[in-house]
C-alpha positions, 0 to 999 in steps of 0.5 A: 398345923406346921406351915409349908416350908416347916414341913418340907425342911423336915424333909431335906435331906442329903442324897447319893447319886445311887438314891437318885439313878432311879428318879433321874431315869423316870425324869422327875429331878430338878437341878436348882442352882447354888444361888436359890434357896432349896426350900424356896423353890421346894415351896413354891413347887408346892404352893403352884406359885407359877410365877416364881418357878417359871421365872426361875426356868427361863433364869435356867436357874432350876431345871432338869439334869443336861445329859452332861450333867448326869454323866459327870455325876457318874464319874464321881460315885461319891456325889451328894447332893441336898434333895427334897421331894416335892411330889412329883419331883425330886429337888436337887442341889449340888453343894457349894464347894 
């Protein structure tokens, strides 16, 4: 048996924004910073590790896409991001530029 984070790296993937205006309307998105590790917070999310994903919140180092947020990334119709779902959630992360 593929152990945890094998199995969610065969699931990353890149997303358009129009894959997510669905996601982000039912409020399941999750922005994670540039500095984490997509897969970390993918396993952790899965693994109930509490610990990890709330520290990571009060860092605001993952968190849910700011009104803002969202209406720059319309602006922009070619915007790409790196995604994983991790039920319920869809993962997010802005590439670095």
């Amino acid at each position: 048996m593929k152990d945890l984070r094998a199995e969610l790296a065969e699931n990353l993937d890149e997303a358009e924004l129009d894959w997510l205006k669905p996601h982000i309307q039912r409020d399941v998105v999750v922005v994670v910073d540039q500095n984490l590790d997509l897969l970390d917070v993918g396993v952790a999310l899965a693994s109930d590790d509490a610990l990890s994903v709330q520290h990571w919140i009060s860092e605001q180092l993952i968190q849910k896409p700011s009104v803002e947020q969202i209406v720059k990334w319309n602006n922009d119709q070619s915007k790409r991001f790196q995604a994983l779902i991790v039920q319920p959630y869809v993962l997010v992360q802005e590439p670095s530029v």
